[in-house]
Residue frames relative to the residue before (quaternion, step in Angstrom):
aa qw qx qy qz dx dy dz
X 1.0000 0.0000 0.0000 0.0000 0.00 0.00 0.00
X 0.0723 -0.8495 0.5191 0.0608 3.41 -1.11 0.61
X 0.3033 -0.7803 0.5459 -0.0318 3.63 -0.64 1.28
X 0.2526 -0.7667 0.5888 -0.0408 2.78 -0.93 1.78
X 0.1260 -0.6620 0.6935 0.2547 4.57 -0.71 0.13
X 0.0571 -0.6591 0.7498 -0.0018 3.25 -0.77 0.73
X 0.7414 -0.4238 0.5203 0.0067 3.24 -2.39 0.96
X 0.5159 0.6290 -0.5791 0.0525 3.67 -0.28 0.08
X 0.7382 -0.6372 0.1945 0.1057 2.25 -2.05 0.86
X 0.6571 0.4169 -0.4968 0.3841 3.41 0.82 0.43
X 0.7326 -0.4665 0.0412 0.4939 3.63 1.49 0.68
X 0.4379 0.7673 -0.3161 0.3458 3.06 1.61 -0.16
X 0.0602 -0.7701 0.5825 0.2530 3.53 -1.01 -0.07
X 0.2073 -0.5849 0.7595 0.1951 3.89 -1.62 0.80
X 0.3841 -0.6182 0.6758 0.1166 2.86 -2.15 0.72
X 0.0763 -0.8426 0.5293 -0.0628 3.61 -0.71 1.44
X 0.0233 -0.8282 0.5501 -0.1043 2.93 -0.74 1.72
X 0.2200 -0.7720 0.5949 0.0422 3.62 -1.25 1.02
X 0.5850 -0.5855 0.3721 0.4201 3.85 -0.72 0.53
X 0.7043 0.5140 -0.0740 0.4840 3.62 1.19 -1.84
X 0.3398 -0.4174 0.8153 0.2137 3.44 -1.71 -0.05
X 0.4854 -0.6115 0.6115 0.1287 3.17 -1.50 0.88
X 0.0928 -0.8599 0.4731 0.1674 3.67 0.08 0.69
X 0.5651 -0.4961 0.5104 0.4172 4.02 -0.92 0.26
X 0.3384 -0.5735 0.6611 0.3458 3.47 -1.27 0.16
X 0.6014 -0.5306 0.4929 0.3373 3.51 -1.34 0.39
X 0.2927 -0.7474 0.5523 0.2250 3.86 -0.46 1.36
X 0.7139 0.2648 -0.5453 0.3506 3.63 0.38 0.53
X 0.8078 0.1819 -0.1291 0.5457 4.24 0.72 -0.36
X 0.4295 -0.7883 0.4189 0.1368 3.59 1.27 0.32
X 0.4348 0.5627 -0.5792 0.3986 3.54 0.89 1.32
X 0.6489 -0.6316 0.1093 0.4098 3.33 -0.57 0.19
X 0.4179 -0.8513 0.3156 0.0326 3.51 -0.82 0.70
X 0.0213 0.8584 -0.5116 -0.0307 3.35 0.66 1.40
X 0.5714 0.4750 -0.4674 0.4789 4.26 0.92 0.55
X 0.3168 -0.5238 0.7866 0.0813 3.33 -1.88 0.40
X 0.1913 -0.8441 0.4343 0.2497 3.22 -1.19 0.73
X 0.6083 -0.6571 0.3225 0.3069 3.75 -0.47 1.45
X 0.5409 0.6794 -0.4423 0.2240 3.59 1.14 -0.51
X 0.4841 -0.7446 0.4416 0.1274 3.65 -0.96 0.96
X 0.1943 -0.8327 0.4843 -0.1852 3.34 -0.17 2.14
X 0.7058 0.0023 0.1039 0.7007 3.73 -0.81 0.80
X 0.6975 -0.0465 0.4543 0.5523 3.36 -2.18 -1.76
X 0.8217 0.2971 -0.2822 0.3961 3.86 -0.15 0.46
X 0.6181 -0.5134 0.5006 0.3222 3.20 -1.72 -0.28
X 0.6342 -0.4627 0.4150 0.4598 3.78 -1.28 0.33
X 0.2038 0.8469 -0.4526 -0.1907 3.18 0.06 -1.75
X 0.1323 0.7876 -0.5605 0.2192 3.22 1.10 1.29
X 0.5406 -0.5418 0.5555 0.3249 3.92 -1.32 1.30
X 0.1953 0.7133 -0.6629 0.1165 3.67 -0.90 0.65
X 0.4240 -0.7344 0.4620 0.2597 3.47 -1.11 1.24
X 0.6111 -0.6498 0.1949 0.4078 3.50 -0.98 -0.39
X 0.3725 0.6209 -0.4815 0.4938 3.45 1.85 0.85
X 0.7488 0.3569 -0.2520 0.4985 3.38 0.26 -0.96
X 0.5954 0.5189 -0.5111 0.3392 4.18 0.13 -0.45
X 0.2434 -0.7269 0.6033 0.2199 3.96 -1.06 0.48
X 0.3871 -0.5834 0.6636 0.2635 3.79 -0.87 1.04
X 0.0756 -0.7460 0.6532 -0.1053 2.77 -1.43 0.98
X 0.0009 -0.8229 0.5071 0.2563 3.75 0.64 0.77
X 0.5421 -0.2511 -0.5644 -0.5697 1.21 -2.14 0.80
X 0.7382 0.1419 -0.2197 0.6219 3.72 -0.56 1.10
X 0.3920 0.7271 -0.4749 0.3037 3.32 0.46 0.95
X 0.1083 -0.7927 0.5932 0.0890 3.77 -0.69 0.01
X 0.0009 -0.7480 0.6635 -0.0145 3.61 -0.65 1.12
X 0.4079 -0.5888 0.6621 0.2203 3.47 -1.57 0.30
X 0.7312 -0.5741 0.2404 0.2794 3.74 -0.86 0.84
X 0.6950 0.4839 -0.1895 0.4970 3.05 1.23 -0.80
X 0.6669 0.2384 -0.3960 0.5844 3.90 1.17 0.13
X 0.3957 0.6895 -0.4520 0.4045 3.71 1.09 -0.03
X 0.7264 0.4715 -0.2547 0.4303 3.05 0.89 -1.34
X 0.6753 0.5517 -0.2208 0.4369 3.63 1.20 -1.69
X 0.4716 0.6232 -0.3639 0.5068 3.89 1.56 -0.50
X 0.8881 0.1790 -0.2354 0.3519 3.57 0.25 -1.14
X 0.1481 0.7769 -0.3401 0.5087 3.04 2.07 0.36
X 0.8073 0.1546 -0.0514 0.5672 3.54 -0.23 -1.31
X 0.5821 0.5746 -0.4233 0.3896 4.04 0.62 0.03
X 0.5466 0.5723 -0.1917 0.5804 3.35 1.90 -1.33
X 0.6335 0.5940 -0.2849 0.4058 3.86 1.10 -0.75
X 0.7640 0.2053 -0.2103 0.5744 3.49 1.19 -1.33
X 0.4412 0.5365 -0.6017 0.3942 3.85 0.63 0.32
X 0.5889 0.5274 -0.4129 0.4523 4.02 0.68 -0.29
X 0.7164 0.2506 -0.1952 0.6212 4.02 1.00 -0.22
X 0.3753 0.5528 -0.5925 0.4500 3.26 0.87 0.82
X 0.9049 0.0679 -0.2602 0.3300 3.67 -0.82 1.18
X 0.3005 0.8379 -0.2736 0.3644 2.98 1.48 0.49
């Protein structure tokens, strides 16, 4: 459950509660989206909402979104060229 303090206007305050968490929609087909993607941004993580069709396992226990999935095997394809070198 999640509780909300709301503001009213004659100064008072009400407590709003709802059963759910609002989930994201998945940023690549917008169903809902109980993953984050694990991919490793700046000093942080992506965390783009992604459902469970569209998220890519990544072991181990990772989740990426397509677009660093792609940049991963991208740069993996990059150091396999200076592999034996």
């Amino acid at each position: 459950m999640a509780c909300l303090r709301v503001a009213l206007p004659d100064g008072g305050t009400a407590l709003v509660c709802t059963m759910r968490r609002r989930r994201r929609p998945c940023v690549q087909c917008g169903a809902v989206a109980p993953f984050l993607c694990d991919a490793p941004v700046g000093g942080g993580l992506c965390s783009r909402p992604l459902c469970g069709r569209c998220r890519i396992h990544v072991p181990p226990g990772k989740d990426f979104c397509r677009a660093h999935r792609a940049a991963a095997a991208d740069a993996a394809a990059q150091l396999r060229l200076f592999e034996g070198m």
